[in-house]
N, C-alpha and C positions, 0 to 999 in steps of 0.2 A: 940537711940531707936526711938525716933521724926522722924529723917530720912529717919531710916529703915521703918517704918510705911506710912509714905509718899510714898514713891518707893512703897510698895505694894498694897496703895491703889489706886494711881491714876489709872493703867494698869486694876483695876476691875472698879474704876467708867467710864474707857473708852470699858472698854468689857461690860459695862452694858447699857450704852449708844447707842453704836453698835447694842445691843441686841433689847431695846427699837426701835430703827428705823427700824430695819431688822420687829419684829413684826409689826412697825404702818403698813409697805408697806405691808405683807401681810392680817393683818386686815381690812385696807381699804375698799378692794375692796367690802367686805362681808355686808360692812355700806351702801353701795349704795345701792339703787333702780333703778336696771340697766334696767329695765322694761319701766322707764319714756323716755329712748331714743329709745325704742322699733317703732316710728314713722320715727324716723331720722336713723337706721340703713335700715330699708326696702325702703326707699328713696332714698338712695345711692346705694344699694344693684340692685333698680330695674332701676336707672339712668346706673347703671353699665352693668346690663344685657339687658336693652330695654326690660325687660318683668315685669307684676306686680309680684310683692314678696309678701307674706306674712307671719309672725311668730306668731302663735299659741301657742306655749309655752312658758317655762320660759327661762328666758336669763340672764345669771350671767359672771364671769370676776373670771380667776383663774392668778396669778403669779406666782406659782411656780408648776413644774419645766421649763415651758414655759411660760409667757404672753399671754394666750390666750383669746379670748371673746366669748362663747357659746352660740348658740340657740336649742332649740327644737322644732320639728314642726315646717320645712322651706317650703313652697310649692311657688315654679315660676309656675305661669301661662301661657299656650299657647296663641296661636289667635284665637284658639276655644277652648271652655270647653274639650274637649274629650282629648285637650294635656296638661301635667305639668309634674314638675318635682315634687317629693315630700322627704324629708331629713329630716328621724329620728332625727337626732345631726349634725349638721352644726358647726366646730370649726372654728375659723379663728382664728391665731395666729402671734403673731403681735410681730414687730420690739422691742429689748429691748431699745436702746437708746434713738430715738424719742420720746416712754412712758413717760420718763420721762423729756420735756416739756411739756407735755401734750398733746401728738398726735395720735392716733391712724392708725399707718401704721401697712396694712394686706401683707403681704410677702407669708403667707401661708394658704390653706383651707384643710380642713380634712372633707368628705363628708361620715359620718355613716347611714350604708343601706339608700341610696338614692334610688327612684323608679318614673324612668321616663318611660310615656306613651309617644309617638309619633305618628303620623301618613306620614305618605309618599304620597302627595296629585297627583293631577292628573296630574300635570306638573314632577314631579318624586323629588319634592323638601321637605324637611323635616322642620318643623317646630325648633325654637330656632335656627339659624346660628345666629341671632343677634347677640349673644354673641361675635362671631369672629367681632366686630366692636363697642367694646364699649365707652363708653361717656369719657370727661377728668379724669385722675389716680384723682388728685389732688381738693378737695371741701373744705368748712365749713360747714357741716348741720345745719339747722336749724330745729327746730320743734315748729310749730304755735302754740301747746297747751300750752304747756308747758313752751315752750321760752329757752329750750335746746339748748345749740351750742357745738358741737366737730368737732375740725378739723379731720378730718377725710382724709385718704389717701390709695386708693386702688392698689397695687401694686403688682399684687400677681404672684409667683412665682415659686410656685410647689402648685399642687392640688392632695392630696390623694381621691379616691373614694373605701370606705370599704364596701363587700357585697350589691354589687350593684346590681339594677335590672332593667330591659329595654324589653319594650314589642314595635314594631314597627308596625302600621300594614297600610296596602296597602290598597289607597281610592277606586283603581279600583276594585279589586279584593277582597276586604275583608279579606283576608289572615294577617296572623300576623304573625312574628317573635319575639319570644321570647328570651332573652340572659341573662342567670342567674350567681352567683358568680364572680362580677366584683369586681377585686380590682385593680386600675388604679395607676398609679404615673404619672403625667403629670407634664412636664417643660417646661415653657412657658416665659423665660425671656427677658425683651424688644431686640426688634429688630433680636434676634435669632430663629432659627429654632424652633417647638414644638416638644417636643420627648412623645412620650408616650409608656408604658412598662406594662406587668401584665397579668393575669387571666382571663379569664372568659368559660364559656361553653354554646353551642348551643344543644338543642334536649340532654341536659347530655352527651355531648361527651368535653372533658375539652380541650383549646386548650392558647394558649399564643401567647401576640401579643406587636409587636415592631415596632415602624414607627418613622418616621423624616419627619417632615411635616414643608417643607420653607416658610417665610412669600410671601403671591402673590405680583409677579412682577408688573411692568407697565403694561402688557398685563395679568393681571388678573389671570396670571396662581402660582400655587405652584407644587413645585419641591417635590415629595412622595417616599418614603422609606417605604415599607411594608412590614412584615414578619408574616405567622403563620404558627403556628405549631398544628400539632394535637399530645397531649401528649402519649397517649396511642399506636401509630402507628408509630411515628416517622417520620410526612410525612410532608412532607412545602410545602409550597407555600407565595411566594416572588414577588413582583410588584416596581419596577423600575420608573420610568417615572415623568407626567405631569396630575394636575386636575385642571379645571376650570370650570366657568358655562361661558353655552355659551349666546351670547350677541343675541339681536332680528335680529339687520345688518347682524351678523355672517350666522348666519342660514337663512336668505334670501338669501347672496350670495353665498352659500353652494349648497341650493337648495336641500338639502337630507334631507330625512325622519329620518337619522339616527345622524341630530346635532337637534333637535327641540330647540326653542327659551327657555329657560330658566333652561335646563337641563343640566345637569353634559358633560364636553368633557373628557374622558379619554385618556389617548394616553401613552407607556410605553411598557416594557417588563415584560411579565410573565413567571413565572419558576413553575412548580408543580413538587415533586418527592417523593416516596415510596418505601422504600424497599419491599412493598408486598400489591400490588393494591388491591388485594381481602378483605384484614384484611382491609383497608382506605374505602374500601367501604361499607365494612359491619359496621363500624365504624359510620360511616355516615346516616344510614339508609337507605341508597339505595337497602340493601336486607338479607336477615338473612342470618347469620356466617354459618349456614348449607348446605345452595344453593349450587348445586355442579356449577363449574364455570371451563371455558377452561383452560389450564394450563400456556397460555399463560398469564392470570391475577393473577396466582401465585407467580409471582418473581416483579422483582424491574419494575417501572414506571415511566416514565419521560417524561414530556410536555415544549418545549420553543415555545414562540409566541410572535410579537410582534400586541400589538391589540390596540385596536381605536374603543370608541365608546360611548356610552351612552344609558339610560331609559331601559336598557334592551336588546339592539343590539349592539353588538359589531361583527365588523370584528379581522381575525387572519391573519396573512400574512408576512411571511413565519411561516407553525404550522410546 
């Protein structure tokens, strides 16, 4: 009877045990005051992006059913006041293994209704490219107040953006583009191409977008894969080619108005096509559904070109 009692209790005080540690790890995190590293995550955060960060809200740590670390109220600052980004719930969700030596590697961000302001300055250059050129993956923060240290490691690997929102507007012209319901999945894994995939709609017309974008070569360029679609019409449009900004020498020995020094060189093949030019345009807002229109914009439409150009001028050759 000893025996038998034996045998059944060990396998409960080892399932209780179990139990016991399974709870501490998830109690844990709820004991901290994850607020006190609230210095050292926006230090990393804006060493990472070359812009100032800031978090305004509360900031907490869930484990299950992912390891993730939470903030609210994330705002990256521009170079001027009138740009930032700003992120309801910023999730970063971090590596399970590493955790537990105590490391904090981000693998993953999860960006809830973010809303960036941009502007498009006078040289046709947009504010935040920093980002494509960030500081080392690998730190220890420290926080001076406090005297907090976490190793910390940024390596991040896919970027969700949920209900996003994006107003762009033009320094010359005052004009603004607005781009609403973005929901992004971006993959960005070292030394590989960016792929980006998802949602969003112009003027409420919804349309979907897919690119492959290679890391720049030695001569500054990356090799683009572009696709959109307008959902409602069925009409794409597809870009091919090569983007780069162009260098100050470039555009001196150029001598054309149409590479300016610090502006975008595009170069590539474009493909547009519609089953029904008139529906893609009235789609588009170029003119109401009722406009009567020649019959020849009735049926399917198809444009190849290959073009070249930049800030708003681009040649076609052969259209």
């Amino acid at each position: 009877t000893a025996l038998r009692t034996r045998r059944v209790v060990k396998p409960l005080l080892a399932v209780a045990a179990a139990l016991v540690v399974v709870g501490g790890l998830i109690a844990a995190p709820s004991l901290i005051d994850w607020s006190e590293y609230r210095s050292v995550f926006t230090s990393r955060l804006s060493a990472a992006t070359g812009r100032a960060v800031s978090i305004d809200g509360d900031i907490d740590f869930v484990l299950l059913p992912r390891p993730a670390l939470n903030a609210d109220e994330v705002r990256i600052n521009g170079s001027t006041s009138a740009d930032f980004i700003a992120i309801r719930r910023l999730s970063a969700r971090l590596a399970f293994f590493p955790l537990l030596k105590g490391k904090l590697a981000l693998r993953e961000l999860v960006l809830r209704a973010p809303e960036a302001h941009l502007t498009r300055d006078h040289e046709g250059a947009v504010d935040f490219l920093g980002f494509l050129n960030p500081s080392p993956n690998s730190a220890t923060m420290h926080d001076a107040g406090s005297g907090a240290a976490v190793p910390f490691e940024l390596d991040v690997e896919r970027v969700l953006v949920d209900s996003g929102v994006a107003v762009i507007q033009d320094a010359d012209s005052g004009g603004a583009i607005a781009v609403a319901g973005i929901d992004f999945t971006v993959f960005a894994r070292r030394m590989a191409p960016v792929s980006i995939a998802g949602n969003f709609a112009i003027a409420n017309v919804p349309m979907t977008l897919e690119a492959v974008i290679a890391r720049a070569g030695s001569n500054g360029a990356s090799a683009v894969s572009l696709a959109i679609s307008l959902v409602e019409t069925d009409a794409n449009v597809k870009f091919s080619g090569t983007v780069s900004r162009v260098r100050a020498e470039v555009a001196q020995r150029t001598n054309s108005s149409l590479l300016p020094a610090g502006d975008w060189d595009i170069r590539g093949n474009l493909d547009v096509s519609t089953p029904n030019a008139a529906t893609m345009l009235a789609a588009l807002g170029v003119f109401e559904a009722a406009t009567p229109l020649p019959q020849a914009m009735q049926g399917p439409f198809d444009l190849s070109a290959e073009i070249r150009g930049g800030g708003g001028a681009f040649s076609a050759d052969p259209l």
